[in-house]
C-alpha positions in Angstrom: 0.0 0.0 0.0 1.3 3.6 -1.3 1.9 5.5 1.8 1.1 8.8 0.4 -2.4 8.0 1.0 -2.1 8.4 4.9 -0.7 12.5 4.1 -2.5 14.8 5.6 -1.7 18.2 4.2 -2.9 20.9 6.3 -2.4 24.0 5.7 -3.3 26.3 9.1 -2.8 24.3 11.8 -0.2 26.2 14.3 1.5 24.1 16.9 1.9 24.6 20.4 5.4 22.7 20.1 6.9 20.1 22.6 7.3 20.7 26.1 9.2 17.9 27.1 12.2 15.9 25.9 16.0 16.8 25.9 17.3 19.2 23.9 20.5 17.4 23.1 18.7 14.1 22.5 16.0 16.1 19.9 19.0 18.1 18.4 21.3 15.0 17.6 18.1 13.0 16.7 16.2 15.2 14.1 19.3 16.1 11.6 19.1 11.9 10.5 15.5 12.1 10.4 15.7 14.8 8.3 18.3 14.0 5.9 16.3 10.2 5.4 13.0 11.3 4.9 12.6 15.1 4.1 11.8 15.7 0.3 14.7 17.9 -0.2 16.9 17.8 2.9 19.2 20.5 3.2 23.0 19.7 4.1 24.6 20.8 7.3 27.1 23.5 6.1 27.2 27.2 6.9 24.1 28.0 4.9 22.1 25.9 7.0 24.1 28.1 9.9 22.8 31.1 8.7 19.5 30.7 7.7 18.3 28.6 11.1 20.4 31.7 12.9 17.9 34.1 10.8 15.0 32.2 12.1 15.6 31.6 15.6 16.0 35.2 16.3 12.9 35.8 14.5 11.6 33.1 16.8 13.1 34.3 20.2 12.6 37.8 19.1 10.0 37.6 16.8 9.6 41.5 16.6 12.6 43.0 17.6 11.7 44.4 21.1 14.0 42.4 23.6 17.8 42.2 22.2 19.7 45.0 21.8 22.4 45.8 18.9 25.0 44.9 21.1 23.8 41.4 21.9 23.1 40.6 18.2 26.7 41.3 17.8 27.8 38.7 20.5 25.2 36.3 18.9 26.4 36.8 15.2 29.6 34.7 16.6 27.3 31.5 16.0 26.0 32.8 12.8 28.0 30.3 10.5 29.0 27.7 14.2 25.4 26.2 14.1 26.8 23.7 12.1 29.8 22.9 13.7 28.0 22.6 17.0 25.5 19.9 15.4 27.9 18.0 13.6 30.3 18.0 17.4 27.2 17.1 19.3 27.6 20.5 21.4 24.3 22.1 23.0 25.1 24.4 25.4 25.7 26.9 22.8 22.1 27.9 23.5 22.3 29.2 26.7 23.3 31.8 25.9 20.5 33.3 24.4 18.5 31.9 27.4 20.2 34.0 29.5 20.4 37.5 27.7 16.5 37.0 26.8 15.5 36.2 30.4 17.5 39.3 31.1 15.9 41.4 28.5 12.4 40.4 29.1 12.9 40.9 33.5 14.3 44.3 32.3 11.6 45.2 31.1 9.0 44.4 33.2 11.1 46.5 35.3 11.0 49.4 33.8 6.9 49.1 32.5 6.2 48.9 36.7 7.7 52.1 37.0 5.6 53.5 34.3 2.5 53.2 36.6 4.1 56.4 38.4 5.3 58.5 35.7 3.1 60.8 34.1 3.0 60.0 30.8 3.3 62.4 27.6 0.4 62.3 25.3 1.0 65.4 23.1 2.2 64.3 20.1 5.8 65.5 20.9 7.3 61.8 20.8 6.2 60.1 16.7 5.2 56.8 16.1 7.1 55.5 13.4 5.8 52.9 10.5 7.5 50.5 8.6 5.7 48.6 5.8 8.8 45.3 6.3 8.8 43.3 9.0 12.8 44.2 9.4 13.8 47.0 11.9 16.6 47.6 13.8 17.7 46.0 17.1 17.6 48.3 19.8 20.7 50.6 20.4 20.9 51.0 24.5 19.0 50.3 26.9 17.7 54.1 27.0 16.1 53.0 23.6 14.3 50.1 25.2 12.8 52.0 27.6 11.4 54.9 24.6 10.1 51.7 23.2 8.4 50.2 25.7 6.5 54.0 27.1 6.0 54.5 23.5 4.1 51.6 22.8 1.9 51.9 26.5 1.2 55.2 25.7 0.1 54.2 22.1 -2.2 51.2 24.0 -3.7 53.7 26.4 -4.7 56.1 23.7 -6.5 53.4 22.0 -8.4 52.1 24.7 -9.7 55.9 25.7 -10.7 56.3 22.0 -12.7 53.2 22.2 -14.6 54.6 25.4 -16.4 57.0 23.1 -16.9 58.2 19.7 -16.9 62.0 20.0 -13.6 63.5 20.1 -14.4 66.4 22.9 -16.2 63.9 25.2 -12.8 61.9 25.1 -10.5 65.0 25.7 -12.8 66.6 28.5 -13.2 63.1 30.6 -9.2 62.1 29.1 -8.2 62.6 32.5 -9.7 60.3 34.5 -10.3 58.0 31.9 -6.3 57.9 31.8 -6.3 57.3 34.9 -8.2 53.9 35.1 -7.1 53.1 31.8 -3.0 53.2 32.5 -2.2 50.5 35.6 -4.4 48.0 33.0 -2.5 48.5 30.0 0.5 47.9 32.0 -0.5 45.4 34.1 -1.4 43.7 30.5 1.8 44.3 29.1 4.0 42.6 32.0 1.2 39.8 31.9 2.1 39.4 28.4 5.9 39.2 29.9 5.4 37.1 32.0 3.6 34.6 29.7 6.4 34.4 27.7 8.6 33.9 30.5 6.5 31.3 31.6 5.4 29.5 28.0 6.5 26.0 27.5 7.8 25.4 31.7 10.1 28.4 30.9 12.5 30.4 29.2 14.9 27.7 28.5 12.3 25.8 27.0 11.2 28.5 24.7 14.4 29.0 23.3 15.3 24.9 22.9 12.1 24.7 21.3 12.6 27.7 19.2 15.6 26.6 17.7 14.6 23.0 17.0 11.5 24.3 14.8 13.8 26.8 13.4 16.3 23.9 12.4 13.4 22.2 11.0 11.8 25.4 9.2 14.8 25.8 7.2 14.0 23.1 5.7 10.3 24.4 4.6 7.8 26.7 6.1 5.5 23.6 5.8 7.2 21.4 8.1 7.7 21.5 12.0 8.8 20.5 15.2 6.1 19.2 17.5 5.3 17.8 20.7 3.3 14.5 21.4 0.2 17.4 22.3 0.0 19.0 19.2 0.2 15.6 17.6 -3.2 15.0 18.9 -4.2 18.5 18.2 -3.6 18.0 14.9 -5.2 14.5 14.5 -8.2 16.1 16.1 -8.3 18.9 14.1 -8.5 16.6 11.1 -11.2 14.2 12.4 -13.6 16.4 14.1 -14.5 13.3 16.4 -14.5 14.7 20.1 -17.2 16.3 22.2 -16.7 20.3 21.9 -17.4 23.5 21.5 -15.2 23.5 18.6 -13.4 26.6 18.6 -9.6 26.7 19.1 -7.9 30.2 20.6 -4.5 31.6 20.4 -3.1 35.0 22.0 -2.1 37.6 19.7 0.6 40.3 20.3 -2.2 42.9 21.9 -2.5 39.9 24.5 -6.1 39.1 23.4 -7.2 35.8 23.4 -8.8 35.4 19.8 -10.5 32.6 18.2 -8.2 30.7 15.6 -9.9 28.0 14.7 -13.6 27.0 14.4 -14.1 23.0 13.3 -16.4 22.2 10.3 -19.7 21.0 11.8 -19.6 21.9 15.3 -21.8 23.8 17.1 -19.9 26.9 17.2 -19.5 26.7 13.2 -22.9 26.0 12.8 -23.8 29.1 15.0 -22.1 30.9 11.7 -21.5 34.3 14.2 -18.3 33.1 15.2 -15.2 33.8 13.3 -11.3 33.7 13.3 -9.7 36.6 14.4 -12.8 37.4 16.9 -11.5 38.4 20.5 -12.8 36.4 23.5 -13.7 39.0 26.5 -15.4 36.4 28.7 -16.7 33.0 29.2 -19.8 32.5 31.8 -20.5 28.7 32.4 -23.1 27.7 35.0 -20.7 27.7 37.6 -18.2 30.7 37.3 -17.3 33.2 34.6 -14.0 34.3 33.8 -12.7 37.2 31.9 -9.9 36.5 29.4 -7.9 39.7 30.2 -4.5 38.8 31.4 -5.0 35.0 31.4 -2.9 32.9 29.7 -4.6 30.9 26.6 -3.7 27.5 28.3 -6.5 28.4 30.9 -8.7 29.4 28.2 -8.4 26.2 26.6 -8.6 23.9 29.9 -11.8 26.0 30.5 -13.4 25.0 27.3 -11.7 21.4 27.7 -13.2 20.6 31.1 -15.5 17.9 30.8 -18.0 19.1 33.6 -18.6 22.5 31.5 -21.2 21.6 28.6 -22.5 25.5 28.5 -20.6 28.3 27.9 -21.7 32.0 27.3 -18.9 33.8 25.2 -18.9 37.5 25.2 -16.9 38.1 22.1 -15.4 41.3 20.5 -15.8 41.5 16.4 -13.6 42.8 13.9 -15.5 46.1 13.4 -15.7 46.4 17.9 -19.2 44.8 18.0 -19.7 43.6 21.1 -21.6 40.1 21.2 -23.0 37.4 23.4 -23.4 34.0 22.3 -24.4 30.9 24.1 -23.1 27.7 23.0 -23.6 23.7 23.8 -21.2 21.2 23.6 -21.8 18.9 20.5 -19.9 15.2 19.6 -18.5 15.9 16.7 -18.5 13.6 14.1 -16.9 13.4 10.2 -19.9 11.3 9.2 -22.0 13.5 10.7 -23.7 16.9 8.7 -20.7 19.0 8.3 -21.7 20.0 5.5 -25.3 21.4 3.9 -26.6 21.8 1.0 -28.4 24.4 -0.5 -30.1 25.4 -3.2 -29.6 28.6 -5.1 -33.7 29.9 -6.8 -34.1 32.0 -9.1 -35.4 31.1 -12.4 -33.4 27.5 -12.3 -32.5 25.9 -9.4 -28.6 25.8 -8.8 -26.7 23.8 -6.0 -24.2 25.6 -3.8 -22.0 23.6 -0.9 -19.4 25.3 1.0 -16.5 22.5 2.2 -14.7 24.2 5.4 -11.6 21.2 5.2 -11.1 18.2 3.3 -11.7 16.3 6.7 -11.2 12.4 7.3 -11.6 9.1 9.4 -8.0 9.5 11.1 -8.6 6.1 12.3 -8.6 4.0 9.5 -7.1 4.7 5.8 -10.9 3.5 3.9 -12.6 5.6 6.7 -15.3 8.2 5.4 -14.8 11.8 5.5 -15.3 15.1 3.1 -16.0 13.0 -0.1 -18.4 11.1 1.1 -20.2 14.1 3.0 -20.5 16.0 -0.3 -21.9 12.9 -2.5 -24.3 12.5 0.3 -25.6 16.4 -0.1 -25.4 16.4 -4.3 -27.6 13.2 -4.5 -30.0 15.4 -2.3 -29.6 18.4 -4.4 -30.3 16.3 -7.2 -33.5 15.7 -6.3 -34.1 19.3 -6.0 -33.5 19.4 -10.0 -30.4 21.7 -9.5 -29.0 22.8 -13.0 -25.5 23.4 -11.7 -23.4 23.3 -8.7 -21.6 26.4 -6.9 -18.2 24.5 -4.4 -16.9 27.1 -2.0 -13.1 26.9 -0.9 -12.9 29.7 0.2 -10.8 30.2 3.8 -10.3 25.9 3.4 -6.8 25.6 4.2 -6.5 21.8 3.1 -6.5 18.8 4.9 -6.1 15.0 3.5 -4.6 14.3 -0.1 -7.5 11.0 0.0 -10.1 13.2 0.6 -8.4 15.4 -2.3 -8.7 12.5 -4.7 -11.8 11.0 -4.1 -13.6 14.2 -4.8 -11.7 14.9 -7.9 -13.0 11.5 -8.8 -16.8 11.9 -8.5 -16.8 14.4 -11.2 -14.3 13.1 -13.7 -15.2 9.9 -15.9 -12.2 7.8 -15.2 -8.1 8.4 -14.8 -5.6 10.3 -13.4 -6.3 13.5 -10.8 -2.7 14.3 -9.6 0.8 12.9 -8.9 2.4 12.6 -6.4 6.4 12.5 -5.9 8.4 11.3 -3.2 11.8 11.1 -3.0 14.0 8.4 -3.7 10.4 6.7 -5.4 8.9 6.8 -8.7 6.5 9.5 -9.4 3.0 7.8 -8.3 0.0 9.0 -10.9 -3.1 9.0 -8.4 -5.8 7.8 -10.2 -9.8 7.6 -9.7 -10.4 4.4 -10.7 -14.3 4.3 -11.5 -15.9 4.8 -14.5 -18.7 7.8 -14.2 -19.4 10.4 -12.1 -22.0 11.4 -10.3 -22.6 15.1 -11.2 -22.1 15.9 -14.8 -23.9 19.5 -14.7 -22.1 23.0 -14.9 -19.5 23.6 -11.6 -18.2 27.0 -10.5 -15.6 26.2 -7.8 -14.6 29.9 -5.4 -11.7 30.1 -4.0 -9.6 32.5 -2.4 -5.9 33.4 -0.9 -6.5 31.3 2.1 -7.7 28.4 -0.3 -4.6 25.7 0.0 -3.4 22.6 0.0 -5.9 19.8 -0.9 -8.0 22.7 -1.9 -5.6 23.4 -4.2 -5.1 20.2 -5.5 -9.0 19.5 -6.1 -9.5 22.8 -8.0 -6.4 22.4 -10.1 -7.9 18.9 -11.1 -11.2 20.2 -12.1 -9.4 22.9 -14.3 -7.4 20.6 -16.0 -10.1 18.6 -16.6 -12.2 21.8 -17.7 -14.8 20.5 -15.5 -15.4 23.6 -13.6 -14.6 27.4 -13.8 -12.6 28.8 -10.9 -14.0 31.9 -9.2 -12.2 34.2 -6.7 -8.2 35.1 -5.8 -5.1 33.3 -6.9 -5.0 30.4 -4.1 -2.2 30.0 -1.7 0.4 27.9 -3.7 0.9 25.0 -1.5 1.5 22.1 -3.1 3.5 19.8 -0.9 2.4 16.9 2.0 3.4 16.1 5.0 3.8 13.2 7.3 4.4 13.1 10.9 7.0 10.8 12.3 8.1 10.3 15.7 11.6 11.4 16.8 13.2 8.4 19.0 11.1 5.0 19.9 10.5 6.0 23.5 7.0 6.2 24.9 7.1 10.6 25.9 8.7 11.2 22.2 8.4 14.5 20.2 7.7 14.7 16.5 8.4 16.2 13.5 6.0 17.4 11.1 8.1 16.8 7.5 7.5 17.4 4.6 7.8 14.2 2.5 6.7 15.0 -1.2 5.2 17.0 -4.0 1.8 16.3 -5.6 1.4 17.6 -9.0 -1.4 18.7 -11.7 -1.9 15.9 -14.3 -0.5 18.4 -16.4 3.1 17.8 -14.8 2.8 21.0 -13.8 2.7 22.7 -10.1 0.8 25.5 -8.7 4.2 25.6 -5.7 4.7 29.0 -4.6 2.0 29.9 -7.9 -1.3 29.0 -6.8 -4.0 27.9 -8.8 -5.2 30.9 -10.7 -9.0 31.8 -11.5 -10.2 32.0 -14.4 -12.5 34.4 -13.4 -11.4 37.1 -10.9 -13.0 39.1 -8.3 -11.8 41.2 -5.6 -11.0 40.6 -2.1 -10.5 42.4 1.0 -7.3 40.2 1.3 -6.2 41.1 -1.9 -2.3 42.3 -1.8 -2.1 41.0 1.7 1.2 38.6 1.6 0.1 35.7 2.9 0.6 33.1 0.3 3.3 30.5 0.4 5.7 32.5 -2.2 6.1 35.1 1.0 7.3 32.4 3.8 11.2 31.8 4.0 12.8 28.7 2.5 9.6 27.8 0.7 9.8 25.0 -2.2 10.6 26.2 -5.3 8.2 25.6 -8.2 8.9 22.3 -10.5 7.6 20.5 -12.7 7.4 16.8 -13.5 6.6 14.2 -15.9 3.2 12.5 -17.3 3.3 9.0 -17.4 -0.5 8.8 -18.1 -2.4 11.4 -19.9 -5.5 13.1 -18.8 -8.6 13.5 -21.1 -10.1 16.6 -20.3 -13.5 17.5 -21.7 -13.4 20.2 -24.7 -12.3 23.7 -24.0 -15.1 25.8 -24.2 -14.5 29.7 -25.1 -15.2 31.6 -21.8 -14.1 34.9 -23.8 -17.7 36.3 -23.3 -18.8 35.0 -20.0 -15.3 36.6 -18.4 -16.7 40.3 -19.8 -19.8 39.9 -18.6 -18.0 39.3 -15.6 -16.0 42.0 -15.6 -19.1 44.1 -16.9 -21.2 43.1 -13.6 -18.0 43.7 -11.2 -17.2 47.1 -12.3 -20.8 48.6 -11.6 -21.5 46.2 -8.8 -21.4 48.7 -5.7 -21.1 45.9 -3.0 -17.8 44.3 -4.8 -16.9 47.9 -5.7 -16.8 48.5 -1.5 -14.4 45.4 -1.0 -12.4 47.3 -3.3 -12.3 50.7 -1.6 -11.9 49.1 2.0 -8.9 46.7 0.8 -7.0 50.0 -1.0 -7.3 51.8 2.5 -6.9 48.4 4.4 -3.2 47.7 2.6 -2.4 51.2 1.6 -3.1 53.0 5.0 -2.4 50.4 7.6 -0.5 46.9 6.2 1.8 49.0 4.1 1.7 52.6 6.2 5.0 54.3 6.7 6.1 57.8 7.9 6.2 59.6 11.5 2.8 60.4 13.2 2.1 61.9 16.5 1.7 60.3 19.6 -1.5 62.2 20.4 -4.9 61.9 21.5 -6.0 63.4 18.1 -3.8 61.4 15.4 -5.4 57.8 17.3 -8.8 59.1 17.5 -8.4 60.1 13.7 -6.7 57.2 12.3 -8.9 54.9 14.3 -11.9 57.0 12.8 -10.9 56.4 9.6 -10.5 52.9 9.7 -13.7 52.2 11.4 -16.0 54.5 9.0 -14.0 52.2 6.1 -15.0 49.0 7.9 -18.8 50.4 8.5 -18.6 51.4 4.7 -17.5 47.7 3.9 -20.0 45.8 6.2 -22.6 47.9 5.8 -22.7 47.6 1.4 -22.9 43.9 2.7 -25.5 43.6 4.9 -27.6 45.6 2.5 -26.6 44.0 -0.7 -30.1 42.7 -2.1 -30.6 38.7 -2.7 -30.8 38.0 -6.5 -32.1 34.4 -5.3 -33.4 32.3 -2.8 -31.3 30.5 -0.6 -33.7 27.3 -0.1 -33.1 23.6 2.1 -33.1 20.3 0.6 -36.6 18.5 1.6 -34.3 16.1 3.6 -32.5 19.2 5.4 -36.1 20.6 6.1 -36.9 17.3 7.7 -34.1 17.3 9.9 -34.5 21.1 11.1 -38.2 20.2 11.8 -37.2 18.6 15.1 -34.7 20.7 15.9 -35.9 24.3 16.7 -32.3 26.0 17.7 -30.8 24.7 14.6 -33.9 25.9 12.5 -32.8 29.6 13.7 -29.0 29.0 12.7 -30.1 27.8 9.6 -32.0 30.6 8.8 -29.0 33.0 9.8 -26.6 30.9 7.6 -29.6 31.1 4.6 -29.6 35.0 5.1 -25.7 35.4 4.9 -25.2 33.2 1.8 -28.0 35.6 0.0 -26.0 38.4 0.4 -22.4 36.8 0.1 -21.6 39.0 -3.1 -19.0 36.3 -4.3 -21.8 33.8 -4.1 -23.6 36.4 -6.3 -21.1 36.5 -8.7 -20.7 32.9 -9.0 -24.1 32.2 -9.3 -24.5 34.6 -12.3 -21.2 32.9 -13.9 -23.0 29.3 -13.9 -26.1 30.7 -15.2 -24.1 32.4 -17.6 -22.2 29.0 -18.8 -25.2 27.2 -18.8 -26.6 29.7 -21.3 -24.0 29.0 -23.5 
């Protein structure tokens, strides 16, 4: 049996790396491991010295606020000695940086406590500069630190006073006060933040071990990792959906908010559809206790959710736009046989199916096991009977997930032969094939996709391409077109593991969309659009190859799109709602991702720029939560059946029915496929 089979290729899971295991051990054990099994193992020389030293200060540092100039310059001794101290089995060398981070971060803390007692300069005498790179420059002396560090309170304060109202005056007559009560929080947040990271992983030493091994194993690719036996069962979960949760995963971000990063296909959380990633947990209230997520570390979050005598949880949550919500949720088993996925029916003067696929799920359990595939022949043989005329698949924000799942899909709407192949080293290219004859929907397709579409989402819609069995809609995908394989470091019972990456999959074409994407042939704009966060922007990335056919693909005739693109375009151009996305993304990336200059440190340039950005966002949301329905967004008679004992479900069905009326993508989609099928 082909091992490539058991792959999962997941695109945005984010590991909470090992906390256990010696560093030596790891260190000595993962260069073998690496050069045996990794698709394109690097070679222990000084290049591997310098671009693992690159990454592990990113890692330890990530953005520059800790070291100073004159500790990089004592640390760019080991910039080319990495090497040498792998291949002599020394360790120690990391210490070092241990020591002078510890330092750093304990000097800091310092220094923010006796902020509490300073008065603080708001007049816009001290700027706030911007940078649209990542790369800055290490601090000088300590004095700078310290600018730094009442810079960046003082920025934090500000913020939170302009969020207190929304007229200017009210803010600078009550700024006093509001100050006041505002200042020993921010503070208190920063050094918590501090302290977390003193505290993450058992420690500082820890952090730093662990930061290097996953840099060691980064060079290699962004794709592959260094985990712990934890995040090994994170990420087996994450693919199989099969526990009893809430089914949201959190994360910190750098404003020390905990914030939702993760919501799993079918659970009740996803089904509630008013959750989303990025949104900012303020509180959870079970029957027993609430607790408010300021200043708490995300472990405690997560062992909150996790605790098996807590089936109810109220979370007050903070939206993208500063919409406060409140939104009570049960614990559901979730199961990847169960209804992750719905169809629905698009009406207007034909009936058109549309199915939105979150993540090519699976059976984790067992290789033949039922997952995404099956799910989605389950809802098109519903939709069928509905007398749909075409289907709408949404990849949109589906970040991958098993190469089997990937295949079998591909299969169901091709008649027979090859859907990718897949290379491994040191084996023979392997031509994955769908081995029945037929398929079981033979109607128009319009597949969306976006930025954040990777992976096995990649590899589906390439297929259907190639097979011109479907027009792609949306953004140039993410351009991730490697798997990966997790293998356990030593033989021991408490091992580590590393996350490799262990081959290539190519379109039948020979041809990869690596560090490309899969481009649309139709385009339509995005809010994300010109925000770098495609594989092509990641360090060390794979580069783009090609390979050869060894069975040829018979795609179905090329039909001239020429005059369904135009009419596209036409409809895009005066459509005000995607005309919107477009104005919010141009001040989104123009004015904020890719700002640079001086600006004040004031009350009035935050309450301003803060202005700005929300009367964009209200601009944006508002165009969509007005845009008019062209259709109706109708069940399947089995779906009604199902909802008809089940009155909570009824109402988030209805929610989810309103929001795909109005998705303007949708829109667009749905007038593309009515527009094929007139031709």
């Amino acid at each position: 049996m082909k091992f490539y089979f058991s792959i999962l290729i997941l695109f945005l899971f984010n590991s909470l790396h090992a906390q256990s295991g010696s560093f030596c051990e790891d260190l000595q054990a993962i260069i073998p491991i690496i050069a045996d099994s990794h698709y394109s193992p690097k070679t222990v020389n000084d290049s591997l010295s310098k671009g693992v030293f690159k990454l592990f200060l990113n890692k330890i540092d990530e953005h520059q606020r800790f070291f100073l100039q004159s500790d990089i310059d004592i640390f760019k001794t080991d910039e080319f000695m990495f090497d040498d101290y792998i291949n002599n089995k020394q360790c120690s060398f990391v210490k070092r940086y241990s020591e002078v981070l510890a330092n750093r971060i304990n000097e800091s803390k310092t220094y923010l406590e006796t902020l509490k007692t300073k008065q603080l300069d708001y007049s816009g005498t001290d700027s706030l500069h911007y940078h649209s790179d990542a790369s800055t420059n290490y601090f000088k002396n300590t004095e700078a630190v310290k600018k730094y560090w009442s810079k960046r309170v003082r920025y934090r304060i500000l913020r939170k006073v302009v969020e207190s109202d929304s007229v200017l005056e009210a803010i600078t007559l009550n700024f006093k006060d509001l100050e006041k009560d505002i200042k020993p929080k921010v503070i208190d947040n920063e050094i918590c933040l501090l302290q977390e990271l003193e505290n993450n992983l058992g420690g500082i030493s820890r952090f730093v071990e662990v930061s290097f091994l996953d840099a060691l194993v980064k060079y290699q690719d962004p794709n592959s990792a260094y985990l712990s036996a934890s995040d090994k069962t994170q990420f087996e979960k994450s693919v199989s959906n099969s526990q009893l949760s809430f089914g949201i995963e959190t994360s910190k971000n750098n404003n020390g908010d905990i914030v939702i990063s993760h919501i799993s296909p079918g659970s009740t959380a996803f089904k509630n559809g008013e959750f989303e990633v990025n949104d900012v947990i303020l509180s959870l209230t079970s029957k027993r206790e609430t607790i408010e997520s300021y200043c708490l570390s995300n472990k405690t979050i997560t062992n909150f959710l996790s605790d098996d005598n807590i089936d109810e949880v109220t979370f007050r949550i903070k939206k993208k736009n500063g919409q406060i919500k409140a939104i009570k949720l049960v614990k559901s088993s979730l199961d990847v046989e169960g209804n992750s996925i719905t169809g629905f029916v698009l009406s207007e003067t034909m009936n058109i199916g549309y199915i939105q696929i979150p993540s090519f799920y699976t059976d984790t359990e067992s290789l033949n096991g039922l997952g995404v595939a099956n799910d989605v022949a389950k809802q098109i043989y519903k939709l069928q009977k509905e007398n749909i005329s075409g289907l709408i698949i949404d990849l949109r924000f589906n970040g991958g997930g098993s190469m089997k799942e990937a295949a079998d899909l591909s299969g169901m709407f091709i008649d027979r032969g090859p859907v990718a192949i897949s290379k491994v080293r040191s084996e023979e290219n392997y031509t994955i094939r769908d081995p029945n004859r037929g398929s079981i929907f033979n109607k128009p397709i319009v597949i969306l996709v976006d930025q954040f579409s990777a992976s096995a989402s990649e590899f589906f819609a390439g297929a259907m391409q190639d097979y011109n069995r479907a027009i792609i809609v949306g953004s140039t995908t993410h351009g991730k077109a490697t798997s990966q394989l997790i293998v356990p470091i030593s033989d021991k019972k408490e091992t580590n593991f590393l996350k490799l990456t262990m081959g290539q999959f190519f379109r039948v074409t020979g041809k990869s969309h690596q560090k490309l994407g899969v481009l649309p042939n139709i385009t339509l704009p995005s809010i994300y659009d010109n925000y770098k966060t495609q594989e092509k922007y990641k360090d060390f990335s794979l580069a783009n190859t090609s390979t050869e056919v060894t069975l040829k693909h018979r795609p179905r005739p090329k039909k001239d799109y020429s005059s369904i693109v135009i009419k596209s375009q036409n409809r895009i151009e005066n459509d005000s709602t995607l005309n919107s996305i477009k104005a919010f993304n141009h001040i989104f990336i123009n004015n904020y991702v890719n700002r640079t200059g001086n600006y004040p440190l004031s009350l009035e340039f935050v309450y301003n720029d803060d202005k700005r950005y929300n009367e964009a966002w209200k601009a944006y949301s508002t165009a969509i939560e007005n845009n008019k329905s062209i259709y109706q967004v109708l069940n399947t008679t089995s779906t009604n059946e199902i909802l008809s004992y089940n009155e909570e479900d009824k109402k988030l069905n209805d929610a989810l029915r309103d929001k795909i009326s109005k998705d303007p993508h949708i829109q667009e989609a749905f007038y593309i496929i009515n527009d094929l099928l007139q031709l």
